[in-house]
Every structure is written in C-alpha cells, then in structure tokens.
C-alpha positions as CSV (number, residue, x, y, z in Angstrom):
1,X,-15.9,4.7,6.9
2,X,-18.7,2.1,6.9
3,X,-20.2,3.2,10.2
4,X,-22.4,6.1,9.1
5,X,-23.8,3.6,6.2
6,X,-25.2,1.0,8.1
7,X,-28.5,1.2,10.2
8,X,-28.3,-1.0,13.5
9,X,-24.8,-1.8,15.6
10,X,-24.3,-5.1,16.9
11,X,-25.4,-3.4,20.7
12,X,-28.6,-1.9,19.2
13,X,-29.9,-5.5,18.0
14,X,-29.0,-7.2,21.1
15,X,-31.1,-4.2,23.4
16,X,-34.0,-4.4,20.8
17,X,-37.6,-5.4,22.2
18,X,-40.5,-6.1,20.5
19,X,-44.2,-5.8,22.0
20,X,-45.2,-9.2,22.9
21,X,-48.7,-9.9,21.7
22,X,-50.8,-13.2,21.8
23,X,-50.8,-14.3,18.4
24,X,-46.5,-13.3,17.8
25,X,-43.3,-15.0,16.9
26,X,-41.8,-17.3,19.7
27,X,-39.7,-15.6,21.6
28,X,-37.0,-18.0,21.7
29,X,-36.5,-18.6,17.9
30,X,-36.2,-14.7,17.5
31,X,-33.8,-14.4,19.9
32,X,-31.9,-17.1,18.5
33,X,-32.1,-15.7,14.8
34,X,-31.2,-12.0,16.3
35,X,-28.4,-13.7,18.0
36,X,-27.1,-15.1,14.7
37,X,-27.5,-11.9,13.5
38,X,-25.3,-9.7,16.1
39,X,-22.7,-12.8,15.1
40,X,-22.6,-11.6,11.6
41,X,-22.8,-8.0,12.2
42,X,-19.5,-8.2,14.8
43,X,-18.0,-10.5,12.1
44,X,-18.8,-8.0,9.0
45,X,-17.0,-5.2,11.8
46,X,-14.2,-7.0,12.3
47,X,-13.5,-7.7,8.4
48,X,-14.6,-4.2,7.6
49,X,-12.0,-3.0,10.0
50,X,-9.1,-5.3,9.7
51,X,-9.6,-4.6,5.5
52,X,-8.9,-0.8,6.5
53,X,-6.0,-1.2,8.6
54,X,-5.0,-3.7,5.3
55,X,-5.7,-0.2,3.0
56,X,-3.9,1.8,5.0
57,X,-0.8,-0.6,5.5
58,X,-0.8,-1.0,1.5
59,X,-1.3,2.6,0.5
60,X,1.8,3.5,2.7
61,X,3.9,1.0,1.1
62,X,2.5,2.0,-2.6
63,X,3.8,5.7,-1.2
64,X,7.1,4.4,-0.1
65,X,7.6,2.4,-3.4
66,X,6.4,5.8,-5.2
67,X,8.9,7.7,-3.6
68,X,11.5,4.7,-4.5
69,X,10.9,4.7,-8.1
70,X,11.3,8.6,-8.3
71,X,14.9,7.8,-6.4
72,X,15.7,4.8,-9.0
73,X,14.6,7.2,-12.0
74,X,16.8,10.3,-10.5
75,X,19.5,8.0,-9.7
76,X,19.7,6.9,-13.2
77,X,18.6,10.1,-15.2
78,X,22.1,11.3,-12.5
79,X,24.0,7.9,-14.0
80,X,23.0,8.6,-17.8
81,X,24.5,12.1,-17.1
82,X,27.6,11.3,-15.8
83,X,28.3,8.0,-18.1
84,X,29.1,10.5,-21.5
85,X,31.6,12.4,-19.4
86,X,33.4,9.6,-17.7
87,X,33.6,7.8,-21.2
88,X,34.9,11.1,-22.6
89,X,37.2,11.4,-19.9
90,X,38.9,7.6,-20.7
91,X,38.7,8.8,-24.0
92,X,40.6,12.3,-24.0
93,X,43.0,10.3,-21.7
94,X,43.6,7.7,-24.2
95,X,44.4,9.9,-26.7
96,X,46.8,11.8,-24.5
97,X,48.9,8.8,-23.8
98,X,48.9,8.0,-27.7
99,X,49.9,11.6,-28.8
100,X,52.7,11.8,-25.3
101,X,53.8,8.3,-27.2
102,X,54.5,10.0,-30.5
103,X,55.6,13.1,-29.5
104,X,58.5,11.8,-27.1
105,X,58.7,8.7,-29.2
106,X,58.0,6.1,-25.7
107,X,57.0,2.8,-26.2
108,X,56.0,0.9,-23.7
C-alpha cells in the first residue's frame, strides 16, 4: 500500500554511488550514515507490513463479530417472538385446568 508512496527501497540506497570529486564528503561517514539509513528504511518495511497483516487480522474479526451481532439480534428478535406465545400457551392452559376443575368439580 505504502510501496508506490515512497521514493528509494532499502536496495536502491545500498547500490547508490555518488561521483567522487576532490573537495567531497568522506566516503566512509556517508556510507556509514546511508547504512543507518537502509536500517531504518527495512525497519519502517517491516512495521509497515507487520501493521497490515495487524489490519487485515482485525478487519476479519470486526466482520466475524458483525456477522455475530446480526445472529445475537435475529436470535432475540426470533426469542421476543416466540416468548408472547409460549406465555399465552401456559396461560390458555391454566385456565383450562381451572374451568376442567369447575366443570367436573375435581380438586386436587
């Protein structure tokens, strides 16, 4: 994702060579300096890519606790459905038992 934004790979700075001319830098100081640079550009790399397999890891379990949620809510929208019928059924049943009481005069 990051790739196509950044100018220079870690490779590219490493194979870099400058003109060498009688009043330049010291050689040795910008090769140290370039080699502290590669450092940090294979350590920005390996964050950069270890924080995308991280994304990807977490935007796969948001999906999967998406898709929970929408099973929890259908579950109980299912439950709240069901719960007036069942309590109407122990109702009715009640009152069948208390009428079948009166009517053929059982106690029990």
């Amino acid at each position: 994702m990051y790739q196509n934004k950044i100018s220079l790979s870690p490779q590219e700075i490493l194979e870099k060579e400058f003109k060498i001319d009688t009043r330049g830098y010291r050689l040795k100081e910008v090769d140290q300096f370039l080699d502290v640079v590669i450092s940090d550009y294979e350590q920005f790399f390996n964050i950069i890519n270890h924080m995308e397999q991280e994304k990807a890891e977490l935007l796969k379990e948001i999906m999967n606790l998406k898709q929970e949620l929408r099973n929890a809510r259908m579950n109980v929208e299912i439950a709240k459905d069901r719960e007036p019928r069942d309590v109407n059924n122990v109702d009715v049943l009640r009152r069948l038992s208390q009428l079948e009481k009166m009517v053929y005069g059982k106690d029990d």
